[in-house]
N, CA, C and O atoms as a GROMACS GRO file, in nm:
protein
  492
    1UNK      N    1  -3.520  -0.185   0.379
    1UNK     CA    2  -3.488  -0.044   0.381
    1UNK      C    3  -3.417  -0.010   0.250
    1UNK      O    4  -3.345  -0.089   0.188
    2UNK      N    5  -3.443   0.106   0.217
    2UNK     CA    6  -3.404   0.136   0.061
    2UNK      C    7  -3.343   0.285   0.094
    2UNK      O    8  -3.425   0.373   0.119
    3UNK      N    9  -3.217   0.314   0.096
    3UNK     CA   10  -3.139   0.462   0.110
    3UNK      C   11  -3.114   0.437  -0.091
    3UNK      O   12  -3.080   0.359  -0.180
    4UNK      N   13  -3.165   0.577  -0.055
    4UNK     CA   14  -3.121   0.661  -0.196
    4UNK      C   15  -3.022   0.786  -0.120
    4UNK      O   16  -3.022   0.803   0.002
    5UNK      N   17  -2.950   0.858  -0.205
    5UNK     CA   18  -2.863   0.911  -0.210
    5UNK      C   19  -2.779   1.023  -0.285
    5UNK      O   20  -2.774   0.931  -0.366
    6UNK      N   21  -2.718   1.113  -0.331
    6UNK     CA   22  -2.607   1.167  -0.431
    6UNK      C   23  -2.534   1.238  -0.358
    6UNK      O   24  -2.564   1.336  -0.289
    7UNK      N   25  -2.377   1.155  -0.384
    7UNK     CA   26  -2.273   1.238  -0.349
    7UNK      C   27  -2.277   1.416  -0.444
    7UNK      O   28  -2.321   1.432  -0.557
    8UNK      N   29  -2.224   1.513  -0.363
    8UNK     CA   30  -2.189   1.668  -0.435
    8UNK      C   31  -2.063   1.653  -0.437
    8UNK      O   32  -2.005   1.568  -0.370
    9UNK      N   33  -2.015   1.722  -0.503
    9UNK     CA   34  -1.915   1.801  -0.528
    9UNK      C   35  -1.901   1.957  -0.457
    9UNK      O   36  -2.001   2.021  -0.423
   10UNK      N   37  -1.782   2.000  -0.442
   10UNK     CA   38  -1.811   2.186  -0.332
   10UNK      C   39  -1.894   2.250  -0.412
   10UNK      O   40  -1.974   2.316  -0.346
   11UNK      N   41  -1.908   2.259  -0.518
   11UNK     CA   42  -1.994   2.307  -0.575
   11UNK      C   43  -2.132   2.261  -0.599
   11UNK      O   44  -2.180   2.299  -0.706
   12UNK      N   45  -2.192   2.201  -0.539
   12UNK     CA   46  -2.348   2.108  -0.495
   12UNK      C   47  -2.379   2.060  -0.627
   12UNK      O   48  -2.496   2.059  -0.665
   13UNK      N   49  -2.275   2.017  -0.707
   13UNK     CA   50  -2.345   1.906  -0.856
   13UNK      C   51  -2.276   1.795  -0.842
   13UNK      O   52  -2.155   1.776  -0.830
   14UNK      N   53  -2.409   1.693  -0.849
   14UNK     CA   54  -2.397   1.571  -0.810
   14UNK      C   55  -2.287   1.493  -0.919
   14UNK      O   56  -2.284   1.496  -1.042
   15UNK      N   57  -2.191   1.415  -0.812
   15UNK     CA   58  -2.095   1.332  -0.870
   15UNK      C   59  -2.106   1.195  -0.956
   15UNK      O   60  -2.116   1.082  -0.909
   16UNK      N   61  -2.100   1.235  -1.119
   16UNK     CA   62  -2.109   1.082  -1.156
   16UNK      C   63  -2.010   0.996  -1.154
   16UNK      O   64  -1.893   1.033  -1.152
   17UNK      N   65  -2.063   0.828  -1.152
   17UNK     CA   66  -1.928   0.757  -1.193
   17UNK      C   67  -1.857   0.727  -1.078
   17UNK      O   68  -1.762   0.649  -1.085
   18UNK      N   69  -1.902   0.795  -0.937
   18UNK     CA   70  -1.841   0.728  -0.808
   18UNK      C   71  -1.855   0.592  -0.817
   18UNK      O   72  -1.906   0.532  -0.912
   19UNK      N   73  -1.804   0.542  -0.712
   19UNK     CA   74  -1.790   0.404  -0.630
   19UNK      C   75  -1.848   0.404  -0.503
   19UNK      O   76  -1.775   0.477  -0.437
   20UNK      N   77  -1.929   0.366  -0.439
   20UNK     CA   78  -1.970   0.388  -0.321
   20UNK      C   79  -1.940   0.200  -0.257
   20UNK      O   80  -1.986   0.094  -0.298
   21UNK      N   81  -1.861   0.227  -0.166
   21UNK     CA   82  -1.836   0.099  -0.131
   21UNK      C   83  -1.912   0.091   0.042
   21UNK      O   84  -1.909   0.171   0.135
   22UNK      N   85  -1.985  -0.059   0.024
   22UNK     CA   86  -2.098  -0.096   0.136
   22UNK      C   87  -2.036  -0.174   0.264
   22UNK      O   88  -1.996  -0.290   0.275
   23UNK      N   89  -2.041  -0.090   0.338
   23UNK     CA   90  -1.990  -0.223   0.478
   23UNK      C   91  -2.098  -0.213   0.556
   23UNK      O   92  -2.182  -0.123   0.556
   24UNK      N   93  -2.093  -0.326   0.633
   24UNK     CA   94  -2.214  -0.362   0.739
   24UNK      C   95  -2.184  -0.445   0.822
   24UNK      O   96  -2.097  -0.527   0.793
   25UNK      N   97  -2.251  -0.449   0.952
   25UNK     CA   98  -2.213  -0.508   1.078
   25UNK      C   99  -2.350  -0.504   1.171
   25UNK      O  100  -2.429  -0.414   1.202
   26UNK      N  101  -2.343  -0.610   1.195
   26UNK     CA  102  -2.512  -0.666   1.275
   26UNK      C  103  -2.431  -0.625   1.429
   26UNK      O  104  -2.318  -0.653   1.471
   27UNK      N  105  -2.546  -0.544   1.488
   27UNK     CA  106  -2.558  -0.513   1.605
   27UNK      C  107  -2.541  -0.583   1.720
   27UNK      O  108  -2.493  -0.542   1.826
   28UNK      N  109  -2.613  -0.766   1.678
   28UNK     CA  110  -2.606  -0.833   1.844
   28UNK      C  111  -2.465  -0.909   1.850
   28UNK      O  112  -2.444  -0.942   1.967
   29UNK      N  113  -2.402  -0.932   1.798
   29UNK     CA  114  -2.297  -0.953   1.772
   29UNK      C  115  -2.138  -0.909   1.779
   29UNK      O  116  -2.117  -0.790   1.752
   30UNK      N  117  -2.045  -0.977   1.807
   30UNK     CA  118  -1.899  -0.799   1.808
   30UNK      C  119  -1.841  -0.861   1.680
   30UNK      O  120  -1.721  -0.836   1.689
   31UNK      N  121  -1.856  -0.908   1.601
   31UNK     CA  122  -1.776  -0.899   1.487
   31UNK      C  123  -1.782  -0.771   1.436
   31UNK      O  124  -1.868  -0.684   1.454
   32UNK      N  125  -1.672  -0.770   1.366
   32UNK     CA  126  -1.668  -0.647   1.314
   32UNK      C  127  -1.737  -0.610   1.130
   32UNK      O  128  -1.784  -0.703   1.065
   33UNK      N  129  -1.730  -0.480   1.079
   33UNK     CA  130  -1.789  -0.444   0.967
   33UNK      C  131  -1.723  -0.560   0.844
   33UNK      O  132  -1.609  -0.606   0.844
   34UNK      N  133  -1.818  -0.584   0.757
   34UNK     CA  134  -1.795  -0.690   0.604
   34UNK      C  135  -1.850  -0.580   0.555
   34UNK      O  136  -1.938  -0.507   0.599
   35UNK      N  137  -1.764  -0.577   0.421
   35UNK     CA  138  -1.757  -0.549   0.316
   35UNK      C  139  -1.887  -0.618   0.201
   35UNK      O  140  -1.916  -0.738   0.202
   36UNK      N  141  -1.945  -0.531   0.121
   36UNK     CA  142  -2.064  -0.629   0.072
   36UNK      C  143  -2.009  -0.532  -0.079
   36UNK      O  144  -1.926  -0.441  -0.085
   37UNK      N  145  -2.088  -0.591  -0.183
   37UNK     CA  146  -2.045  -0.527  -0.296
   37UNK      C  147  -2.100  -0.405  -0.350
   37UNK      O  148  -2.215  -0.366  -0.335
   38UNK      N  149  -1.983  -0.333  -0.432
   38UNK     CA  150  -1.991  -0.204  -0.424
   38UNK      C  151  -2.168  -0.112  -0.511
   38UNK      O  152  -2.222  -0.173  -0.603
   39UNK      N  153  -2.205  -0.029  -0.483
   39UNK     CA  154  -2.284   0.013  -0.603
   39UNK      C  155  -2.211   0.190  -0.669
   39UNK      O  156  -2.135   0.252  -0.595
   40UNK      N  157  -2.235   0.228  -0.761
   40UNK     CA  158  -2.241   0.306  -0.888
   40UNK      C  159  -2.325   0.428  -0.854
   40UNK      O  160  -2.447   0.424  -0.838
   41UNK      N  161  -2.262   0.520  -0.846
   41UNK     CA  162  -2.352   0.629  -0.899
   41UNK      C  163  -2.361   0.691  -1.018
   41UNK      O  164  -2.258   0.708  -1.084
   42UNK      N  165  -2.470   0.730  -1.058
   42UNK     CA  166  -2.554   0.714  -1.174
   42UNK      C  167  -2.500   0.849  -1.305
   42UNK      O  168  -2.379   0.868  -1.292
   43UNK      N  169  -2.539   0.907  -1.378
   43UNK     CA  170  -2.572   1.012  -1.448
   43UNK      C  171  -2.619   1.134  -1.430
   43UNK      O  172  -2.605   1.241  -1.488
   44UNK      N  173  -2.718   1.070  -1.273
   44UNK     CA  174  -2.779   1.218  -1.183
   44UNK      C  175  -2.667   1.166  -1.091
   44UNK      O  176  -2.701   1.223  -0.987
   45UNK      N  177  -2.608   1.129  -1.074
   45UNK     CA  178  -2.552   1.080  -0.950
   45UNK      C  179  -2.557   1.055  -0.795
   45UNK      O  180  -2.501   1.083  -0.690
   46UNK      N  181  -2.679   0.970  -0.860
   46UNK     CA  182  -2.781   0.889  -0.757
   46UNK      C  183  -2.738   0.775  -0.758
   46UNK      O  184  -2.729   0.721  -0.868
   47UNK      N  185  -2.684   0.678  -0.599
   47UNK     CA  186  -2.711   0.603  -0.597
   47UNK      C  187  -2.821   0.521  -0.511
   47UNK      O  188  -2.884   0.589  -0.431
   48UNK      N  189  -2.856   0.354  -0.518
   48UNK     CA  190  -2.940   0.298  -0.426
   48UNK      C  191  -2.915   0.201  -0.369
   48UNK      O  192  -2.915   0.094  -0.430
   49UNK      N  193  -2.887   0.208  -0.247
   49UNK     CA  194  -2.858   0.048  -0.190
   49UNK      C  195  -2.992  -0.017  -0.088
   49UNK      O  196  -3.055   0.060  -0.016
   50UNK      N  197  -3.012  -0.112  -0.090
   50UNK     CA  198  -3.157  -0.212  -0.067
   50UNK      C  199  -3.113  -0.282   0.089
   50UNK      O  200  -3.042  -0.380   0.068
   51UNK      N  201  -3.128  -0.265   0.189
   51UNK     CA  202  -3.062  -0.344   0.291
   51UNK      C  203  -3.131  -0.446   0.307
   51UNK      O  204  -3.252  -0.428   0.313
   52UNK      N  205  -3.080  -0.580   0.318
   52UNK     CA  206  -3.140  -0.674   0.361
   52UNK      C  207  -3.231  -0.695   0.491
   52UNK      O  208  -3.216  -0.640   0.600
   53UNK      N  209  -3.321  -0.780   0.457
   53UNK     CA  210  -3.376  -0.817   0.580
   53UNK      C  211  -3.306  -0.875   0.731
   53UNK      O  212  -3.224  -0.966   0.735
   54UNK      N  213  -3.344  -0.822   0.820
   54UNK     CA  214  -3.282  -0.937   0.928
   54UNK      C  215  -3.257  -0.830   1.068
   54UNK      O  216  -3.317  -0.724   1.086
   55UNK      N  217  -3.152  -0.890   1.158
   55UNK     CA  218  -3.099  -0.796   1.256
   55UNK      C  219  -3.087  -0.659   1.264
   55UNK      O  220  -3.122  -0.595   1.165
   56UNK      N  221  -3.046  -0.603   1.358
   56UNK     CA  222  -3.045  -0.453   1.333
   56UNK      C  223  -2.911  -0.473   1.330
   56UNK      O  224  -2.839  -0.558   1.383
   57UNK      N  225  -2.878  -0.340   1.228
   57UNK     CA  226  -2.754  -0.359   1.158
   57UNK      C  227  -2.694  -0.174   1.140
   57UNK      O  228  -2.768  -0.082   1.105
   58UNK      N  229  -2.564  -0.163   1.171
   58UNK     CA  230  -2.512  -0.036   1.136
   58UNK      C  231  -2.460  -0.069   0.971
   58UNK      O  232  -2.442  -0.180   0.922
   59UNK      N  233  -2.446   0.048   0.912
   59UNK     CA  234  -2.435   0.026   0.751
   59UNK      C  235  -2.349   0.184   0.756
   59UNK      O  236  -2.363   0.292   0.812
   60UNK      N  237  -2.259   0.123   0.666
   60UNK     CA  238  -2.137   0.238   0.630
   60UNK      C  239  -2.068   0.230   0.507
   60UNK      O  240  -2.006   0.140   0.450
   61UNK      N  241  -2.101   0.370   0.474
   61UNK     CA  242  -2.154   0.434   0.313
   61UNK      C  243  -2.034   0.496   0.287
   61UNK      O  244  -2.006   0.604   0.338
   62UNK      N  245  -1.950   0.429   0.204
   62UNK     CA  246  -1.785   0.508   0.135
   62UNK      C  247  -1.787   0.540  -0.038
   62UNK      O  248  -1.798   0.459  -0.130
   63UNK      N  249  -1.774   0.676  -0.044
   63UNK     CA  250  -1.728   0.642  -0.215
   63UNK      C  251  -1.600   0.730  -0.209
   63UNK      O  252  -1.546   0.801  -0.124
   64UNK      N  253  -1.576   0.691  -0.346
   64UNK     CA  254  -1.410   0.732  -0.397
   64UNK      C  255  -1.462   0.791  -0.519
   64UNK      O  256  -1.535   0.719  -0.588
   65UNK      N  257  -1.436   0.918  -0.560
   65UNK     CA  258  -1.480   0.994  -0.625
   65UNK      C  259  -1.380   0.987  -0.761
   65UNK      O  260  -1.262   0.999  -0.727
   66UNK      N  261  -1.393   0.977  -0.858
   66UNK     CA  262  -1.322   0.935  -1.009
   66UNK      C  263  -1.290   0.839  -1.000
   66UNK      O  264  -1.173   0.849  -0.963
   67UNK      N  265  -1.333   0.668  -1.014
   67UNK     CA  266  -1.282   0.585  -0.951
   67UNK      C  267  -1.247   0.517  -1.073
   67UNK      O  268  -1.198   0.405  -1.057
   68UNK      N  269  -1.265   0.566  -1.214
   68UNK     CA  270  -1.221   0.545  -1.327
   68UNK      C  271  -1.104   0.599  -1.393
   68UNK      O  272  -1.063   0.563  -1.504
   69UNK      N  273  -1.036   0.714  -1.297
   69UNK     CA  274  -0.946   0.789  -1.333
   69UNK      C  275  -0.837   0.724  -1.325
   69UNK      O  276  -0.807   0.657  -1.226
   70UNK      N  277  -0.761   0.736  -1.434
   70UNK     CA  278  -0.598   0.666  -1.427
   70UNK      C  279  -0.472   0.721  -1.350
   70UNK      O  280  -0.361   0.668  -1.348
   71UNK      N  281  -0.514   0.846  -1.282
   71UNK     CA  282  -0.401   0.882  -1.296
   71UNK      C  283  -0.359   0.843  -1.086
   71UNK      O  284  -0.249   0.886  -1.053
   72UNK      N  285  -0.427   0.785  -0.991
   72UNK     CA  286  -0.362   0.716  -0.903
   72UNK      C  287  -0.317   0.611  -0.892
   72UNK      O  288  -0.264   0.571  -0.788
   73UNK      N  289  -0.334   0.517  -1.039
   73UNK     CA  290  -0.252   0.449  -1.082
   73UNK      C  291  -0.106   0.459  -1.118
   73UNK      O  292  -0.014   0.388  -1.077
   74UNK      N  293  -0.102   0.551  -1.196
   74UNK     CA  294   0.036   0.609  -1.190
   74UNK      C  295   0.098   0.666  -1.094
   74UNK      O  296   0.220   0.653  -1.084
   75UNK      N  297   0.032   0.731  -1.014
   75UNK     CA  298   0.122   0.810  -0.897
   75UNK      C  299   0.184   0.643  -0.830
   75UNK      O  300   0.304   0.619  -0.838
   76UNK      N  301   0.092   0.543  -0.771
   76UNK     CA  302   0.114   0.423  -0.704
   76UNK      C  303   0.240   0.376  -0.774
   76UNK      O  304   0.348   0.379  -0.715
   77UNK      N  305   0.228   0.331  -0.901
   77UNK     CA  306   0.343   0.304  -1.000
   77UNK      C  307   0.483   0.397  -0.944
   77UNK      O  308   0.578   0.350  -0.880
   78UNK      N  309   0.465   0.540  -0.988
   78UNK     CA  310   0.589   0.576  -0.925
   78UNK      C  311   0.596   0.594  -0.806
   78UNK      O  312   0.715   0.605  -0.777
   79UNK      N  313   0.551   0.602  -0.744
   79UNK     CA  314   0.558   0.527  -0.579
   79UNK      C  315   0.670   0.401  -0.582
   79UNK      O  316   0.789   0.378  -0.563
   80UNK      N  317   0.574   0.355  -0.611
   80UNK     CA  318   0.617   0.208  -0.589
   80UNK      C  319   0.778   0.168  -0.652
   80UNK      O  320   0.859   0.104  -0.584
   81UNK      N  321   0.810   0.224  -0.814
   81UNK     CA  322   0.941   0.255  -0.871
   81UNK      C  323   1.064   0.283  -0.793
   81UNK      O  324   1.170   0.223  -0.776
   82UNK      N  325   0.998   0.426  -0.740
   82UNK     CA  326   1.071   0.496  -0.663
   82UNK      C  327   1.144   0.400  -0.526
   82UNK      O  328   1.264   0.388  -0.501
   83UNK      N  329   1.044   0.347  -0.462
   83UNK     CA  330   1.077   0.287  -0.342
   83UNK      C  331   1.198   0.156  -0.324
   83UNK      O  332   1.275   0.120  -0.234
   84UNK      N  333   1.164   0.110  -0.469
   84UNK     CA  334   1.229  -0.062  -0.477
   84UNK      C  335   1.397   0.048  -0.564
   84UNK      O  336   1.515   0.013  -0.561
   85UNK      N  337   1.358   0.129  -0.604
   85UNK     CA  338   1.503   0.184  -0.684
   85UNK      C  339   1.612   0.240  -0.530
   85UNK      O  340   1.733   0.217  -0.522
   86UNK      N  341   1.545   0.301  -0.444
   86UNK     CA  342   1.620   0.279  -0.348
   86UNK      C  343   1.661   0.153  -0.236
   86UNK      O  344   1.703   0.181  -0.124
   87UNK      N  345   1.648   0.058  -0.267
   87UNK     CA  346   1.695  -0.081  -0.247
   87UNK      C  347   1.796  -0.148  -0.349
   87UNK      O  348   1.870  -0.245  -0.334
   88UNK      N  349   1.779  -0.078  -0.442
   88UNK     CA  350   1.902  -0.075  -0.566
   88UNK      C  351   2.063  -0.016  -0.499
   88UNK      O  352   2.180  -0.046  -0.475
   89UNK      N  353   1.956   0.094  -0.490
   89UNK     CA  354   2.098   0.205  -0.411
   89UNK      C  355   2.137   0.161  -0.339
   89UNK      O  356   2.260   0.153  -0.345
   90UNK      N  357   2.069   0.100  -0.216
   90UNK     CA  358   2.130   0.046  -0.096
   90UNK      C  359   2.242  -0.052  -0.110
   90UNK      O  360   2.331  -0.079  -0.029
   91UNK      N  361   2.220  -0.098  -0.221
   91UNK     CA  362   2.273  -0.252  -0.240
   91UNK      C  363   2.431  -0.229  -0.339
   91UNK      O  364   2.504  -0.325  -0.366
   92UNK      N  365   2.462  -0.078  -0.382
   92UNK     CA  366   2.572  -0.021  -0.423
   92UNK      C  367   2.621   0.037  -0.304
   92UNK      O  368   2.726  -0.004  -0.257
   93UNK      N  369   2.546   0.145  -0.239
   93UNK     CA  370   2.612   0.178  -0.059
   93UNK      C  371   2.676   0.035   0.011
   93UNK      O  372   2.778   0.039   0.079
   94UNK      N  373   2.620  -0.060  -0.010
   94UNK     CA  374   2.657  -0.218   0.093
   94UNK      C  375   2.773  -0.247   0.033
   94UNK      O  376   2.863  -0.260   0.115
   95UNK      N  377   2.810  -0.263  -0.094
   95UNK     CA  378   2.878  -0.360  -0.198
   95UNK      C  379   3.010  -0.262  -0.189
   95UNK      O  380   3.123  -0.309  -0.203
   96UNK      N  381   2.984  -0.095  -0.159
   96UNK     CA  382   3.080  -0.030  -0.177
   96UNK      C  383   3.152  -0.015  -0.078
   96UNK      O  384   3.274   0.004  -0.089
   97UNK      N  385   3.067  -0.023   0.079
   97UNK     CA  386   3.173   0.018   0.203
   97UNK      C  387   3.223  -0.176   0.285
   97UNK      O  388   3.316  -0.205   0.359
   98UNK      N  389   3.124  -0.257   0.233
   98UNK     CA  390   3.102  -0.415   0.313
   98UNK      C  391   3.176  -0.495   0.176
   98UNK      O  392   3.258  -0.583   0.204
   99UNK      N  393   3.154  -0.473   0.060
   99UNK     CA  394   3.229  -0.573  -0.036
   99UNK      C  395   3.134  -0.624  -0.080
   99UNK      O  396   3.022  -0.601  -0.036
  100UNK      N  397   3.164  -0.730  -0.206
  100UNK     CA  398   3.091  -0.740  -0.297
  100UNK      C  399   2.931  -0.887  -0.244
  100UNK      O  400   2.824  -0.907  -0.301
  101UNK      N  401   2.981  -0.943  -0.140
  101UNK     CA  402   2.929  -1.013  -0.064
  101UNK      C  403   2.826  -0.997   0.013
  101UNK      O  404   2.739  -1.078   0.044
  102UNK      N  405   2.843  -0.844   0.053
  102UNK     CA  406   2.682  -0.770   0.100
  102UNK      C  407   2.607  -0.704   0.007
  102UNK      O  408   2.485  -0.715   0.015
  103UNK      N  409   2.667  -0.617  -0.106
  103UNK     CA  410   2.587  -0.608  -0.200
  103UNK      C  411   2.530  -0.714  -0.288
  103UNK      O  412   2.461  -0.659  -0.374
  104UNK      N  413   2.530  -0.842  -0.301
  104UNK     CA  414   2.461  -0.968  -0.332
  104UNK      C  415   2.380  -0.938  -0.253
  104UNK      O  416   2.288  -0.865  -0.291
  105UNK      N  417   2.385  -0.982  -0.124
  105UNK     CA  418   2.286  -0.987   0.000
  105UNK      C  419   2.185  -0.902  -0.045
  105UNK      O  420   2.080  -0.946  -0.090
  106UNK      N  421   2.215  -0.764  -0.036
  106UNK     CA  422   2.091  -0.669  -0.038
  106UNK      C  423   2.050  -0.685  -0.177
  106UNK      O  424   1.941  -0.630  -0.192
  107UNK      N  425   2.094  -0.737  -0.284
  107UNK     CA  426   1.984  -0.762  -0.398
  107UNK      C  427   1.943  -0.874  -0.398
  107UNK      O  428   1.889  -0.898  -0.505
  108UNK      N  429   1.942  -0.971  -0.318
  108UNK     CA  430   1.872  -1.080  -0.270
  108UNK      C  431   1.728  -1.028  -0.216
  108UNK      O  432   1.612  -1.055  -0.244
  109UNK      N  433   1.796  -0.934  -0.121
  109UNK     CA  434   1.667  -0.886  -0.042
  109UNK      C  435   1.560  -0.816  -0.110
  109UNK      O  436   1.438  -0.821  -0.098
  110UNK      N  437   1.663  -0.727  -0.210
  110UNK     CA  438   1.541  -0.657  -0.331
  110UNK      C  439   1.474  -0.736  -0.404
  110UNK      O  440   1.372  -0.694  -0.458
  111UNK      N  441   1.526  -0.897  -0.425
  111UNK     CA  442   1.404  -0.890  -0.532
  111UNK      C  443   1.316  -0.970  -0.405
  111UNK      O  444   1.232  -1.045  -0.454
  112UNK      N  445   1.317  -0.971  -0.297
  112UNK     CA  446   1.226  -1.027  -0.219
  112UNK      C  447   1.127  -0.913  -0.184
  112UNK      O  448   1.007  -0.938  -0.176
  113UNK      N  449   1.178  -0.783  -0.161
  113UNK     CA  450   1.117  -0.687  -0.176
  113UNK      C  451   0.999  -0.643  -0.307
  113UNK      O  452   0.898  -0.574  -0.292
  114UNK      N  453   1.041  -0.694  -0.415
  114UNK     CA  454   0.993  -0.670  -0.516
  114UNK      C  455   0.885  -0.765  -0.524
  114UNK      O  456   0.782  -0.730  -0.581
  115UNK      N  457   0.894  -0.875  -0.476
  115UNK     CA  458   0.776  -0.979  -0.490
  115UNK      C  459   0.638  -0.933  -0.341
  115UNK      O  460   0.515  -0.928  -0.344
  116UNK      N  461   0.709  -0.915  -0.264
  116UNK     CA  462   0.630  -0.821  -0.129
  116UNK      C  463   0.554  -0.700  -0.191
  116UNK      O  464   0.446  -0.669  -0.140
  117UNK      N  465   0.607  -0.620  -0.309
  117UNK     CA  466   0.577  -0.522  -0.318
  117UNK      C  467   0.433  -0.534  -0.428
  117UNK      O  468   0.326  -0.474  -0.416
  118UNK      N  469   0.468  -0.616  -0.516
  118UNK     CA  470   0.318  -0.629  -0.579
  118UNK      C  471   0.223  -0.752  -0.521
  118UNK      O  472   0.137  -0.811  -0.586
  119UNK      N  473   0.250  -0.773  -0.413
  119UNK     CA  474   0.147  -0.813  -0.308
  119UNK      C  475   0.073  -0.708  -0.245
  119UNK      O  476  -0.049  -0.700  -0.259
  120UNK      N  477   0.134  -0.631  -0.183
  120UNK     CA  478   0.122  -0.526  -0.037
  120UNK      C  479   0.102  -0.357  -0.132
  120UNK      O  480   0.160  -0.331  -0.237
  121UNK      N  481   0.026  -0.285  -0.073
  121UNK     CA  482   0.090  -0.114  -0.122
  121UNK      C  483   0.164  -0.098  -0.014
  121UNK      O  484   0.153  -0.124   0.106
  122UNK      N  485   0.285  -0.020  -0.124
  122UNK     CA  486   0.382   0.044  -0.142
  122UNK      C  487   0.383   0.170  -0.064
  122UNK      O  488   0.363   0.107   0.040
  123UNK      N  489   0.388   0.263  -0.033
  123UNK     CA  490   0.366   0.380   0.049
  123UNK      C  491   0.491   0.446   0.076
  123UNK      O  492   0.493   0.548   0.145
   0.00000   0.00000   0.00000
């Protein structure tokens, strides 16, 4: 099976430069949806994905529209800034009403936080 495709925009001109990301999940089975690799939409902003042979299968079609754009990188960044700087604070609130013994503590915890944090998003 061969789906062709183009994401619009509100204004019905097709989106280049998406990401359309592929999941799929065979029917006789209960596992759940895998992830397969992503395809591109084009210049017309067409894309094509080819389904394999085999079982009957549900297939689920995601794109992320500017997926080259920098700038939810940055928002994440200060996100993420923002979040670990109030674990800073906390750790002057601790040190100031508990003594200097809990504010250690809670910057113990921050930089454990900080190593969690470029593992995990931030939110």
């Amino acid at each position: 099976m061969r789906y062709l495709k183009s994401p619009t925009n509100g204004a019905g001109q097709p989106i280049t430069g998406a990401v359309v990301r592929v999941f799929t999940r065979v029917l006789s089975d209960d596992r759940g949806f895998r992830e397969l690799p992503p395809v591109s939409t084009g210049q017309d902003g067409g894309y094509a994905y080819r389904a394999p042979r085999g079982p009957s299968r549900q297939i689920l079609l995601t794109y992320t529209p500017f997926a080259d754009d920098a700038q939810p990188a940055v928002i994440r960044h200060a996100v993420k800034t923002g979040v670990l700087s109030l674990v800073f604070l906390d750790a002057v609130i601790a040190s100031a009403y508990g003594g200097s013994f809990y504010g250690w503590l809670v910057l113990t915890i921050a930089l454990v936080a900080g190593a969690l944090a470029r593992k995990f998003a931030v939110t």
